[in-house]
C-alpha positions in Angstrom: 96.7 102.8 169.2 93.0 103.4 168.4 91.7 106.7 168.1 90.0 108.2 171.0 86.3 108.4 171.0 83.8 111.0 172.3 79.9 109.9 172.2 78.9 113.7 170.3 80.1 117.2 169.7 79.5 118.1 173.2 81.5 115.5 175.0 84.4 117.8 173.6 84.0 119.9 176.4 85.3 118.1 178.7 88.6 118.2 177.0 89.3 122.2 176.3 92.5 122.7 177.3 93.5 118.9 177.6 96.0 117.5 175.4 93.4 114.5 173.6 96.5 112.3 172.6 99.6 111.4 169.8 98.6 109.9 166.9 100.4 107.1 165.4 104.3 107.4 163.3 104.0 108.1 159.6 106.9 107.5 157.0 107.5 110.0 154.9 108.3 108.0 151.7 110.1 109.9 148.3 107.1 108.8 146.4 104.5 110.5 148.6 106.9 113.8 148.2 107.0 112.9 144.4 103.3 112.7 144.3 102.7 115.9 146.2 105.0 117.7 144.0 103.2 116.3 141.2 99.5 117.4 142.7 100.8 120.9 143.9 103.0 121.9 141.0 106.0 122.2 143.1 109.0 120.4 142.0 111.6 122.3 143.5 114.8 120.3 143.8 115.5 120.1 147.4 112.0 117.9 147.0 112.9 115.9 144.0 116.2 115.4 143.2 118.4 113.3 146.1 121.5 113.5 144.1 121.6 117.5 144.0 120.0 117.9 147.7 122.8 115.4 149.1 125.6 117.8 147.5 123.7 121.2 148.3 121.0 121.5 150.4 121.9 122.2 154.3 119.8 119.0 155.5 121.7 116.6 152.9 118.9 115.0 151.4 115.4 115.7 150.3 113.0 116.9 152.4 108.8 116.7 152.9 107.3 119.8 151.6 106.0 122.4 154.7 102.3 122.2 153.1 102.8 118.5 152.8 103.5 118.3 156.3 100.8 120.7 156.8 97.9 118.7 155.0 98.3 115.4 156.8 96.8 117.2 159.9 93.6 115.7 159.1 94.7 112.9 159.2 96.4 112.7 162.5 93.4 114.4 164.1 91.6 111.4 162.8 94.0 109.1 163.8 93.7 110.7 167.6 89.9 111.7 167.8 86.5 110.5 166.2 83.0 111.4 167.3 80.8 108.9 167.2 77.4 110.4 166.9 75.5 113.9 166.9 77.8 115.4 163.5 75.5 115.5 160.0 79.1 116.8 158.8 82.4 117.9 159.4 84.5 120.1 157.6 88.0 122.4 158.2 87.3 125.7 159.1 90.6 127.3 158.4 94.0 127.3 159.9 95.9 129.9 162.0 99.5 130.3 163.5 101.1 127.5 161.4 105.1 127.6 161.3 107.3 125.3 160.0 110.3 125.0 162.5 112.5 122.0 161.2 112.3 119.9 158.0 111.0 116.6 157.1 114.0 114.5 155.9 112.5 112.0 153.7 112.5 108.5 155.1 111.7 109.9 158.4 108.3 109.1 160.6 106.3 112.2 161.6 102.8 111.8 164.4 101.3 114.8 166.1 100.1 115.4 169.7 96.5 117.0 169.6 95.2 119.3 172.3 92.0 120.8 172.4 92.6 124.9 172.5 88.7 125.8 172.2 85.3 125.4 171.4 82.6 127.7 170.1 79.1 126.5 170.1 76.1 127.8 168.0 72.6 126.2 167.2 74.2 124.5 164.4 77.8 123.7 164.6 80.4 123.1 167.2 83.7 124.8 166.4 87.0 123.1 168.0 90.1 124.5 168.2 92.8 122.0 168.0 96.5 122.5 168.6 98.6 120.4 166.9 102.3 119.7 166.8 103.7 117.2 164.6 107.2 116.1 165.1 109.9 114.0 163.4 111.4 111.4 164.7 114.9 112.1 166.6 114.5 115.9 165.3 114.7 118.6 168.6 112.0 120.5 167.2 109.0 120.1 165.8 108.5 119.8 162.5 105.2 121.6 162.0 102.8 123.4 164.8 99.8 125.3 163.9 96.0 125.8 165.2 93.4 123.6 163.0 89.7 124.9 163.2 87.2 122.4 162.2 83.5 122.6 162.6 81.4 119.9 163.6 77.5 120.6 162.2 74.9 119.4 164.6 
């Protein structure tokens, strides 16, 4: 599904409060997990090595890293929203309340639903809020959920 798209930064007010929509299934492939591992530094096992997590780790295979999971927010909130005029730049603000309540099996498909908690305004940025929740496919609960900040300069 196309992304959803707002003329400018104010057209976002509309939608505080409003879930904005899902984004699109993503496979989490070994190599992506490989290659995170590789740019982060962390090779922990239950990552890496399928042989070792099928024999000891509780989920029985290898699993996406949380801050893997965590960094593709950008882009599912791409994926679900674009503003097509009115930004000179956007850039993450910061992150708050992120938890990690179930793992990423590797192999599995992972999309989040956006919803637009807030928006500050100033002369030169509009700050939105965004509550996202990324889930895994099958999985009860979600895999990820945690407030992304990103400001839109004007």
């Amino acid at each position: 599904m196309p992304p959803f798209v707002v003329e400018n930064p104010q057209a976002l007010r509309q939608f505080v409060g409003r879930e904005i929509g899902v984004s699109e299934w993503l496979q989490i492939s070994q190599k992506r997990v490989a290659q995170f591992a590789e740019a982060t530094e962390d090779r922990q096992w239950i990552h890496l090595d399928a042989a070792r997590a099928n024999a000891e780790s509780p989920y029985g295979t290898t699993i996406a890293h949380g801050f893997l999971t965590l960094s593709l927010i950008s882009h599912f909130t791409k994926d679900v929203i674009q503003i097509s005029g009115g930004v000179k730049l956007a850039v993450n603000y910061g992150l708050n309340r992120v938890r990690f309540p179930a793992p990423v099996k590797v192999g599995s498909r992972i999309r989040a639903t956006v919803v637009l908690q807030g928006l500050k305004e100033s002369a030169e940025f509009f700050e939105a809020t965004f509550g996202m929740t990324i889930a895994c496919e099958g999985a009860e609960k979600p895999s990820c959920v945690a407030e992304c900040i990103v400001r839109y300069y004007v």
